[in-house]
TORVEXMI-788761 format. One record per residue (C-alpha): x, y, z. Coordinates in steps of 0.1 Angstrom, whole numbers, plus 2048, in hexadecimal, padded with zeros to 3 digits. Each point is the difference from the previous one (the first is absolute). Layout:
<sites>
+-----+-----+-----+
:  c1 :  c2 :  c3 :
+-----+-----+-----+
:   X :   Y :   Z :
...
+-----+-----+-----+
</sites>
This chain:
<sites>
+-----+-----+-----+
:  c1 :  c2 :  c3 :
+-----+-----+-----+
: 800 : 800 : 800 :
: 80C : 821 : 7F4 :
: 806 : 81C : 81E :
: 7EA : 81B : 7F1 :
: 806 : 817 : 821 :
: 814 : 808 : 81B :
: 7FD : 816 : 81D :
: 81C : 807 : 817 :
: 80F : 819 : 815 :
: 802 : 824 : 7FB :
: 81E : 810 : 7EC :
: 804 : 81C : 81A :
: 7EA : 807 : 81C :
: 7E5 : 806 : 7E5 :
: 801 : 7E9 : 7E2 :
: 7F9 : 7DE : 7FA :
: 808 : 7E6 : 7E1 :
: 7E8 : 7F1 : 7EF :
: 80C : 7E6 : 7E4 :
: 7EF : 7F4 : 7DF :
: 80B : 7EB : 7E7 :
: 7EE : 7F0 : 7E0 :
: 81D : 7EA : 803 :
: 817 : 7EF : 81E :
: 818 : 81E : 808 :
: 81D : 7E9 : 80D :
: 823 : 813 : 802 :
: 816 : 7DE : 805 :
: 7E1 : 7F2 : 818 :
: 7F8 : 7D9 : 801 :
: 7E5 : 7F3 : 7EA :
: 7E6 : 801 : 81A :
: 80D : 821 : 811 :
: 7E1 : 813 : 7F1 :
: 7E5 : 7ED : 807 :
: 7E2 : 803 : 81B :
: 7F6 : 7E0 : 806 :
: 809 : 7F4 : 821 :
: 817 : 822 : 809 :
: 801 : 809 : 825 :
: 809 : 824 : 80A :
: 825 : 7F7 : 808 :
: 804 : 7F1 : 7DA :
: 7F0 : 825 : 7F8 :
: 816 : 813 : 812 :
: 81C : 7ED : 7EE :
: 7F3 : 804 : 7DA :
: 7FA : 825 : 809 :
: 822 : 7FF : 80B :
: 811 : 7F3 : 7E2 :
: 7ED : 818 : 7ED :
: 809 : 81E : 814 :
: 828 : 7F6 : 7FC :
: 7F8 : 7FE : 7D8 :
: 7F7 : 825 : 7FF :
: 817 : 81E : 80A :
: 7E6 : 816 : 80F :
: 811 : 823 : 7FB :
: 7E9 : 811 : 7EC :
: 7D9 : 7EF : 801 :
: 7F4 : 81A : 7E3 :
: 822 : 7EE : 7E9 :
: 7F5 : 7DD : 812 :
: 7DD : 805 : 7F2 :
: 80E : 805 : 7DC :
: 816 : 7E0 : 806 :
: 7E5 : 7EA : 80D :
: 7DE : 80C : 7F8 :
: 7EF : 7E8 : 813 :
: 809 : 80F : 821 :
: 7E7 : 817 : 808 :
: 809 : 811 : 821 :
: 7DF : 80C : 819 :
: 801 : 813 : 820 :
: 7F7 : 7EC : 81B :
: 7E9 : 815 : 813 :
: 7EA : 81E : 7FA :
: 819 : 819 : 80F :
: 817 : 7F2 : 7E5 :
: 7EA : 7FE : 7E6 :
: 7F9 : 821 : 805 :
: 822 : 80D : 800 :
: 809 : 7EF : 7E2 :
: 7E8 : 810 : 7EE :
: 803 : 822 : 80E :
: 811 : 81A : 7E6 :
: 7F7 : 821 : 800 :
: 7E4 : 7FD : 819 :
: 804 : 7F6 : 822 :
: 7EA : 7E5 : 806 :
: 802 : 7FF : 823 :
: 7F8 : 7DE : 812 :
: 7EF : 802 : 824 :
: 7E3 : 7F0 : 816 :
: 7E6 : 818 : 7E9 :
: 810 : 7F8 : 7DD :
: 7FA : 7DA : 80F :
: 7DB : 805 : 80B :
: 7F4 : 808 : 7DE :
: 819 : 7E6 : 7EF :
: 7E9 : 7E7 : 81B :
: 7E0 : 80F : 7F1 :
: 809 : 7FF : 7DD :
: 80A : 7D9 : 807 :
: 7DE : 7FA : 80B :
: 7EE : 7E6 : 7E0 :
: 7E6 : 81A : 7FE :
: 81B : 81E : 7F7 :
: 810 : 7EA : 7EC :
: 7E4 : 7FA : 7E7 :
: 802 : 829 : 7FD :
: 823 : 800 : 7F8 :
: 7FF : 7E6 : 7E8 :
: 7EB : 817 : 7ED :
: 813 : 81D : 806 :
: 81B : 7E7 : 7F2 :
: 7E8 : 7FB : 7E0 :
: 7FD : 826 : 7FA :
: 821 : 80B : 804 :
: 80E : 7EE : 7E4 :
: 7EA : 81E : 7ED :
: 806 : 81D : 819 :
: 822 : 7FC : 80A :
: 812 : 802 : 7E1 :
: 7EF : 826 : 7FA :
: 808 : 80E : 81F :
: 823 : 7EE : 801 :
: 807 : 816 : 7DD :
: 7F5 : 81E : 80E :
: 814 : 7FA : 81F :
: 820 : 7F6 : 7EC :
: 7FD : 823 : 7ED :
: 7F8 : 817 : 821 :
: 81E : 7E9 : 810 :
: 7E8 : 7F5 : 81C :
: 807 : 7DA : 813 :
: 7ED : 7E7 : 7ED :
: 7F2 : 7F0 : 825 :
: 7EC : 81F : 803 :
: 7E8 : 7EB : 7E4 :
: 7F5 : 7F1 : 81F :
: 7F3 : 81C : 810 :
: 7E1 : 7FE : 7E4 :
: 7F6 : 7DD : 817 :
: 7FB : 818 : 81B :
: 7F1 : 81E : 7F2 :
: 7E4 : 7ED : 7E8 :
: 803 : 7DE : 7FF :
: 80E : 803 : 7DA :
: 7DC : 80E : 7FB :
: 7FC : 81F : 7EA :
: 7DE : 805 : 809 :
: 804 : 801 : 823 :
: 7F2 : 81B : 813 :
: 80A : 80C : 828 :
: 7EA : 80C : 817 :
: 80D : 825 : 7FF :
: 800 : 7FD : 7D5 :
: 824 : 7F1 : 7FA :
: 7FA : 7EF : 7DF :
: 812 : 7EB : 7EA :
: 81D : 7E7 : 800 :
: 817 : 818 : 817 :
: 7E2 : 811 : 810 :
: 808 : 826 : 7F8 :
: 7E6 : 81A : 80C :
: 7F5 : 819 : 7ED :
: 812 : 81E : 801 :
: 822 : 7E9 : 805 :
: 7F8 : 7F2 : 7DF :
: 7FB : 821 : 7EE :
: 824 : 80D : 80E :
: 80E : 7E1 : 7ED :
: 7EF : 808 : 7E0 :
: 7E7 : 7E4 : 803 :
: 7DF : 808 : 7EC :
: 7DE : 7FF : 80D :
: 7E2 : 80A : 7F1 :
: 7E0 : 7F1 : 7F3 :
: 810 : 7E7 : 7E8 :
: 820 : 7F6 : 80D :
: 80D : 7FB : 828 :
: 823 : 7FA : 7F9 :
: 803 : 7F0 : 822 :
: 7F6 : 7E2 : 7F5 :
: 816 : 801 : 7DF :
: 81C : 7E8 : 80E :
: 81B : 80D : 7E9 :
: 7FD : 82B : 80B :
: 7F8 : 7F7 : 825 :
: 821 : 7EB : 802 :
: 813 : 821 : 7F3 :
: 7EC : 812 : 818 :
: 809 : 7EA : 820 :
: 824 : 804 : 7EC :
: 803 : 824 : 804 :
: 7F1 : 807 : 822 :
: 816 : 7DD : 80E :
: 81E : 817 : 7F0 :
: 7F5 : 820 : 80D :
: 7FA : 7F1 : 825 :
: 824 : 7EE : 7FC :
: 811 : 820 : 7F9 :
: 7ED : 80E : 81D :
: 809 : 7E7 : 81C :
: 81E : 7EF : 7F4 :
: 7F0 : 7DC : 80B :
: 7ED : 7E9 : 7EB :
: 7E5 : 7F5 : 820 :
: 7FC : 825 : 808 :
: 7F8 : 807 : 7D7 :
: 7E8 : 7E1 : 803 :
: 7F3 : 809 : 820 :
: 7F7 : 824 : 7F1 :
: 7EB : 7F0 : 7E8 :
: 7E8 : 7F3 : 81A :
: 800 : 820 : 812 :
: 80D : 81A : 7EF :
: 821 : 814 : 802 :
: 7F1 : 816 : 81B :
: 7F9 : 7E4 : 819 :
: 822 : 7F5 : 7F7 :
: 80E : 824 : 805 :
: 7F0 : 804 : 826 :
: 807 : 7DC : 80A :
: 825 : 809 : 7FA :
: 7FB : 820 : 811 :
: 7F6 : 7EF : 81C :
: 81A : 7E7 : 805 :
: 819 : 818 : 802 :
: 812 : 7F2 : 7EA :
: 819 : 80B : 7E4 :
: 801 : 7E3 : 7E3 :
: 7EF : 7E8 : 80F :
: 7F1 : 7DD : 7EF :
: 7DE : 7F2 : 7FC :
: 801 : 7EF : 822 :
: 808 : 81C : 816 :
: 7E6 : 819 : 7F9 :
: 7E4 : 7E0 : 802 :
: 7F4 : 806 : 81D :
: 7F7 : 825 : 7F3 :
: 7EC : 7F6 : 7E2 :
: 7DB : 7F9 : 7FA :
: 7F6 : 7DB : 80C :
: 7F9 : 7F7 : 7DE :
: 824 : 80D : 7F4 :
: 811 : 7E5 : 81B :
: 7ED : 7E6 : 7F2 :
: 804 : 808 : 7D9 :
: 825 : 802 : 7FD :
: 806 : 7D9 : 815 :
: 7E0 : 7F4 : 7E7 :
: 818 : 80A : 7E4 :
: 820 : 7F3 : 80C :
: 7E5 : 7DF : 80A :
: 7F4 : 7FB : 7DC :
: 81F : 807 : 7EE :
: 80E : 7E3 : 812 :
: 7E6 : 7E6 : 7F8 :
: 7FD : 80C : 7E1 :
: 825 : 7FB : 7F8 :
: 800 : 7DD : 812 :
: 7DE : 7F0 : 7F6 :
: 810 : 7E4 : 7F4 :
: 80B : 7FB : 821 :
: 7DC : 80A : 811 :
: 7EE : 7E8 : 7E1 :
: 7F1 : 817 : 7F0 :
: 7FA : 800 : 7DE :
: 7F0 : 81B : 7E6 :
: 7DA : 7FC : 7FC :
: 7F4 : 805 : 7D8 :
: 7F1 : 823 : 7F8 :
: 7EC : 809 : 7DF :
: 81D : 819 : 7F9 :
: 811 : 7FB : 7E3 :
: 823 : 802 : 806 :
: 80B : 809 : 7DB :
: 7F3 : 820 : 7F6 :
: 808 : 81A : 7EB :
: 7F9 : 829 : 800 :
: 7F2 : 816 : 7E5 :
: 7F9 : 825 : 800 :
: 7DB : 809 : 7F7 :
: 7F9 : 824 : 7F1 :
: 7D5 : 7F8 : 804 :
: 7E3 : 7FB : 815 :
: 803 : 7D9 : 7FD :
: 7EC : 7EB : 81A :
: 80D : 7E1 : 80E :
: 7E5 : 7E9 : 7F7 :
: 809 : 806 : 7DA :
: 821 : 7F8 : 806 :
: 7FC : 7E4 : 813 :
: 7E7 : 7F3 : 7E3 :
: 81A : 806 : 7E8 :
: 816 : 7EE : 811 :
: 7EA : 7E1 : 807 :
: 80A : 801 : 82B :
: 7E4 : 809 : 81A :
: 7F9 : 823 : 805 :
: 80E : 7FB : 826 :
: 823 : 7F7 : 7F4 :
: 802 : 820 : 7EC :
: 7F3 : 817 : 81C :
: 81B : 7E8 : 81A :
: 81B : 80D : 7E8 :
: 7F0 : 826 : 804 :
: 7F3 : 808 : 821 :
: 806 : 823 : 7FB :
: 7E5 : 804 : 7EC :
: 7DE : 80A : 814 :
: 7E6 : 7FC : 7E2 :
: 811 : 7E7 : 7EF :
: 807 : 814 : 7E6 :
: 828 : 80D : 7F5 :
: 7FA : 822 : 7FA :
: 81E : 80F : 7EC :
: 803 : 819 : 7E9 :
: 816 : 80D : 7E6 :
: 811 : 817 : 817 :
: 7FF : 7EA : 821 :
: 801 : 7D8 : 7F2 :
: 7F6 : 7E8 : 81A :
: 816 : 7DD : 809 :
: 7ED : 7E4 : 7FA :
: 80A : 7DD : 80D :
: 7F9 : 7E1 : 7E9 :
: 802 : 7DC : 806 :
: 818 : 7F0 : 7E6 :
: 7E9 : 7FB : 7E0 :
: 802 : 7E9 : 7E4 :
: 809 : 80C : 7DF :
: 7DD : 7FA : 7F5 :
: 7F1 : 817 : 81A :
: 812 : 81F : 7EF :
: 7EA : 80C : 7E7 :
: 7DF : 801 : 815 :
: 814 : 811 : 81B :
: 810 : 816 : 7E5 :
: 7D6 : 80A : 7FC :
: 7FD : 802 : 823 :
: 818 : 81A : 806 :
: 801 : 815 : 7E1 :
: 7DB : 801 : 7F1 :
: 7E7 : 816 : 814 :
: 7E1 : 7F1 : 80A :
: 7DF : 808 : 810 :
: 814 : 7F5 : 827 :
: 820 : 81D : 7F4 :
: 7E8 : 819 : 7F1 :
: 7EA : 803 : 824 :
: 821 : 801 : 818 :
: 812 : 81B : 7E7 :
: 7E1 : 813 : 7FC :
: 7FD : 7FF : 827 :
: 821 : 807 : 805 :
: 7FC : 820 : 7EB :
: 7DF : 809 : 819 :
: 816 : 7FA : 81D :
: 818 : 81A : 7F3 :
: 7E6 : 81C : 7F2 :
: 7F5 : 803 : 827 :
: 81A : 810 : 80B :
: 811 : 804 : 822 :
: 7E1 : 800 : 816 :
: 7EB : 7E0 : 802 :
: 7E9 : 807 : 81B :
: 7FC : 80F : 826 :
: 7F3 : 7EB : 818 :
: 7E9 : 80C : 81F :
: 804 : 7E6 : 81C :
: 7DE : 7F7 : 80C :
: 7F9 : 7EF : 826 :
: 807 : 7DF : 801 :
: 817 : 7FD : 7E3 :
: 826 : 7F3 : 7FE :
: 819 : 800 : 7E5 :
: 7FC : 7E3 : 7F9 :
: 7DD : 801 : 7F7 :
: 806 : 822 : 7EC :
: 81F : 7ED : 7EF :
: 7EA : 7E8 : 7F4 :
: 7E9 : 81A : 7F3 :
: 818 : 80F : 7EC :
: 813 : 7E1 : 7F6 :
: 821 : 809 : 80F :
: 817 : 7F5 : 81A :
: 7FA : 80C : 828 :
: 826 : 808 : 7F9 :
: 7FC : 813 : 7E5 :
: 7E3 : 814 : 815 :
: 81E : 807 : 81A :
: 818 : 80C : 7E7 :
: 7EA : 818 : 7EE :
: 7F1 : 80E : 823 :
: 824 : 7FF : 813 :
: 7EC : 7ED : 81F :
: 816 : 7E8 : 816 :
: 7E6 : 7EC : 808 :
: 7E4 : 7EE : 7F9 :
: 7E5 : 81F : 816 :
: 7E8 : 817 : 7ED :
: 7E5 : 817 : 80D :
: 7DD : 80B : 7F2 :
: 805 : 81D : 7EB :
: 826 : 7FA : 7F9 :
: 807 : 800 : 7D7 :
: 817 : 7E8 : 7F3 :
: 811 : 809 : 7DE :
: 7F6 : 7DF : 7E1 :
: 81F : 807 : 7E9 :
: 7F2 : 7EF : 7D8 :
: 815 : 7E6 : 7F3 :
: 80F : 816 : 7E6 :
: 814 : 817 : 81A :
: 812 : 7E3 : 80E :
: 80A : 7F1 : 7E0 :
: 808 : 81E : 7E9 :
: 801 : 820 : 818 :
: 827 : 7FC : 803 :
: 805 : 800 : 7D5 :
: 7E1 : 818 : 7FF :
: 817 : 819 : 7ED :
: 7E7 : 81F : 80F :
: 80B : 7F5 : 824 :
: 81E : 810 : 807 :
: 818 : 7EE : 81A :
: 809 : 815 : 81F :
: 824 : 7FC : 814 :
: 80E : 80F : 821 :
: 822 : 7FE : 807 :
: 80C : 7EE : 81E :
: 81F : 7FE : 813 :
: 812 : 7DE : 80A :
: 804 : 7FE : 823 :
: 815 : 7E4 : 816 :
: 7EE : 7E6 : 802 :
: 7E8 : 801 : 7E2 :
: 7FC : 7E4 : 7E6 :
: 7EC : 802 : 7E3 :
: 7E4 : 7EA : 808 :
: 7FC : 813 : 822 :
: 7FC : 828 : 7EB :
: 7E7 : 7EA : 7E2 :
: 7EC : 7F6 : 823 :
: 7FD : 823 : 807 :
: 7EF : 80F : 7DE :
: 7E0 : 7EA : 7F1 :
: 80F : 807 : 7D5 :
: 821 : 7F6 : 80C :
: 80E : 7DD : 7FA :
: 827 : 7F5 : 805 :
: 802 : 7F7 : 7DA :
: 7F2 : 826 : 7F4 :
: 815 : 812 : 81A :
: 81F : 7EB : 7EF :
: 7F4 : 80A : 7DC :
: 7FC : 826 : 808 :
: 81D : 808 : 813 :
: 819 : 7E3 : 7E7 :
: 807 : 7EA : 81B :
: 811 : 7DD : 7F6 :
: 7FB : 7F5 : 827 :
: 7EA : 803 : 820 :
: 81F : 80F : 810 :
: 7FE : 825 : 80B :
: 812 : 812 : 815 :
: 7FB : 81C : 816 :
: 801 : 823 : 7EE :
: 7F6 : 7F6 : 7E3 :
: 7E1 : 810 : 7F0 :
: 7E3 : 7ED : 7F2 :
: 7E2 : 806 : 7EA :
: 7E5 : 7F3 : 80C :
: 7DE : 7FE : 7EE :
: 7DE : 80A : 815 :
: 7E7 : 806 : 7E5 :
+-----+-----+-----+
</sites>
C-alpha cells in the first residue's frame, strides 16, 4: 500500500510536514519502508526521520520548488494566522478565536460555503481594483462582513450594497444614484469606491485595522477614540476599548473570516454552486436597452442578466451617447450575436418609452416637488410616495435623523438634477479656497463640503496623490 500522507512534527515551533506521493518516495529506504500497513508510531517516527535527513531544510520556499509534494501548514490558529499576515496585522486573541468558534459551528459553515460559491465571481473584481489602488488583497474579506457578498443588501440606517456605503459617503466617491442606476450595488465601481476611501483612511492612520476599523465607524470615531487614548501612533488594539461596541466586534469578525476563508480546506468546507456565470464579458451601451431583451437575445433567464447588473434599478441600462452605460454579459455563443446585435442597436417600442421619459425627466428642471409634512407621517412613508430613498429625503433636506414635524417642508429633487445638474452646461460650478492645515487629509476636507469628493478635489487642483501638506492651497468646489 502506497503512503499517500504523512503528518509529523512541526518544522519550527509553527509548521508541520505533510507528505504525498503518487508514487513510493524512497531515498535509499527498504522496499516496505513506505507502506501503512501494520506501522506503529515508533516505525513512523523512523520513516519521517529518514525523510527529514534526505532534505537540507535551509530554505522551505527553495524546498517547495525541489519537492512539491511538501506542502508545509501552520500548526495552530495563532500560526496560521501569522503565516498569512502581510500587510495587515491579523492579530490572533481569545476574541479573534470566539468568532473563528462560531463560524465553525455546521450551521455557519453552510453560509460560508456559499460565500465560497460567490466569491469565485466577486473576488476577482475587487482584487483588480485593489491591485490598481495598491490596497491588501485580504481586505476582499471584509465584503463577508459588510453584506454577505450581497449587492442588494440593505442596513438598517440605509447602507446599501456589496460594501454597504451610505448615501452621502457614496456621492463623495463619485458613486451614481438616481432613479435608474444605484451604483452601490454595481460590484465593479463600489470595489473602486471601498478602494479609495481604504487608501484615503490608510494614509490617514498609518494602520491597516484602524483604516478598516474606520469603515465601520467612520474616521471621526476613529479620530476621538485615539484622542482619547492618549496616545500618539497607536494600533487597532489599543484605542479598542474607545470605539463603538459594534467597531470591537467588526475588525476580530474580519481577521475571523479571513482565516476560515483561507483554511476551508482545513475547516471542510467547500464552495456551494451559484447561478452566476463565472465567464463574462463587458460591453459599453450608448441606449435605453432593457434587460429582458438582452437576456432574450441571449437565450439565459432574465435573473442571470440582472445578477450580472444589479446596479440597474428598473432593469433597464440607460446610456446615452454622451454617458454609455457598462453592461455585463454572460459568455454567448456565436449564434446569439446577431439578435443581440438587434437588441442593442435597433430602437424599439421598450427604448423609445425610457428615452422619451428620460427627456421628461430632464425638461423639469431643478425643482421636483415640496413636500408639507402632515401628522402622523414619516419619511419613509413620504419616500415611498415619491418613489425615492428615505436617504435620499436626508440628503436633500440636510436632516440627521430620521424626526419630522407637522408643517416642516422637505425639498423632492426630479431625477434629472441628480443625473445631469453637474454637465448642465447653464450651472456654473462654484469653488472656495481652502488652506491645508496639520492634520488634514483629503477625505477629512471632501467630508466637510456636500459637491466635494477626493477624486474632484484631485482633478481641480492637479494632484497625482492623496498626499497634501500643510500650507498648501486647495480649490475646493461648493456649488
Amino acid at each position: 500500500m502506497v503512503l499517500t500522507k504523512i503528518s509529523a512534527v512541526a518544522v519550527g515551533s509553527m509548521l508541520c510536514v505533510h507528505v504525498a506521493c503518487a508514487e513510493p518516495f524512497s531515498p535509499n529506504l527498504p522496499p516496505d519502508t513506505l507502506t501503512t500497513e501494520n506501522s506503529d508510531d515508533s516505525a513512523i517516527d523512523i520513516r519521517l526521520e529518514l525523510i527529514a535527513d534526505s532534505i537540507s531544510f535551509v530554505d522551505l520556499e527553495d524546498e517547495l520548488e525541489l519537492f512539491p509534494m511538501f506542502t508545509f501548514v501552520p500548526a495552530t490558529v495563532e500560526g496560521r494566522l501569522a503565516y498569512l499576515q502581510k500587510m495587515v496585522p491579523l492579530t490572533y486573541n481569545a476574541q479573534v478565536q470566539s468568532y473563528i468558534d462560531a463560524y465553525s459551528t455546521a450551521r455557519y459553515k453552510r453560509h460560508l460555503e456559499q460565500m465560497m460559491g460567490l466569491s469565485q465571481y466577486y473576488f476577482p473584481i475587487y482584487e483588480r481594483a485593489f491591485s490598481e489602488a495598491g490596497i491588501p488583497k485580504e481586505i476582499k474579506y471584509l465584503s463577508i462582513v459588510e453584506s454577505a457578498l450581497n449587492p442588494h443588501a440593505v442596513s438598517r440606517v440605509g447602507a446599501t450594497g456589496l460594501w454597504q456605503f451610505m448615501y452621502a459617503t457614496a456621492r463623495m466617491y463619485d458613486l451614481a444614484i438616481d432613479s435608474y442606476v444605484d451604483e452601490r450595488k454595481d460590484p465593479i465601481a463600489a470595489s473602486r469606491a471601498a478602494a479609495a476611501y481604504l487608501t484615503d483612511a490608510y494614509n490617514e492612520f498609518g494602520d491597516w485595522l484602524l483604516a478598516i476599523a474606520s469603515y465601520n465607524c467612520g474616521k471621526g470615531n476613529v479620530l476621538r477614540a485615539i484622542q482619547r487614548s492618549g496616545l500618539t501612533n497607536p494600533d487597532y488594539w489599543a484605542i479598542s476599548p474607545f470605539l463603538p461596541r459594534e467597531t470591537r466586534n467588526y475588525v476580530p469578525a474580519f481577521i475571523a473570516i479571513t482565516y476560515m476563508m483561507e483554511y476551508h480546506e482545513e475547516h471542510g468546507i467547500v464552495a456551494a454552486a451559484t447561478s452566476i456565470p463565472k465567464q463574462t464579458e463587458a460591453i459599453w451601451v450608448q441606449k435605453h436597452v432593457p434587460l429582458s431583451g438582452v437576456a432574450q437575445a441571449l437565450g439565459v433567464e432574465e435573473e442571470v442578466v440582472k445578477s450580472l447588473n444589479p446596479a440597474y434599478k428598473r432593469g433597464v441600462v440607460n446610456g446615452t451617447t454622451d454617458m454609455p452605460k457598462r453592461l455585463i454579459l454572460p459568455e454567448a455563443p456565436p449564434h446569439a450575436y446577431p439578435a443581440l446585435y438587434v437588441v442593442l442597436n435597433t430602437p424599439n417600442e421598450m427604448q423609445a418609452f425610457y428615452a422619451a421619459e428620460g427627456k421628461a425627466q430632464q425638461d423639469v428642471g431643478a425643482i421636483a416637488a415640496t413636500h408639507r409634512v402632515r401628522k402622523g407621517e414619516t419619511l419613509g412613508k413620504i419616500a415611498n410616495q415619491y418613489h425615492v430613498s428615505v436617504q435620499d429625503l436626508k440628503v436633500w433636506n440636510g436632516l440627521k435623523k430620521n424626526t419630522i414635524v407637522p408643517g416642516q417642508q422637505l425639498r423632492i429633487m426630479a431625477a434629472g438634477e441628480q443625473s445631469n445638474k453637474s454637465t448642465s452646461p447653464s450651472t456654473k460650478a462654484s469653488y472656495i479656497t481652502y488652506r491645508v492645515k496639520s492634520g488634514d487629509t483629503l477625505s477629512g476636507i471632501a467630508e466637510r463640503y456636500r459637491k466635494a469628493s477626493v477624486s474632484t478635489i484631485k482633478s481641480d487642483n492637479g494632484l497625482r496623490s492623496n498626499r497634501i501638506k500643510p500650507g498648501m492651497t486647495l480649490k475646493i468646489k461648493v456649488k
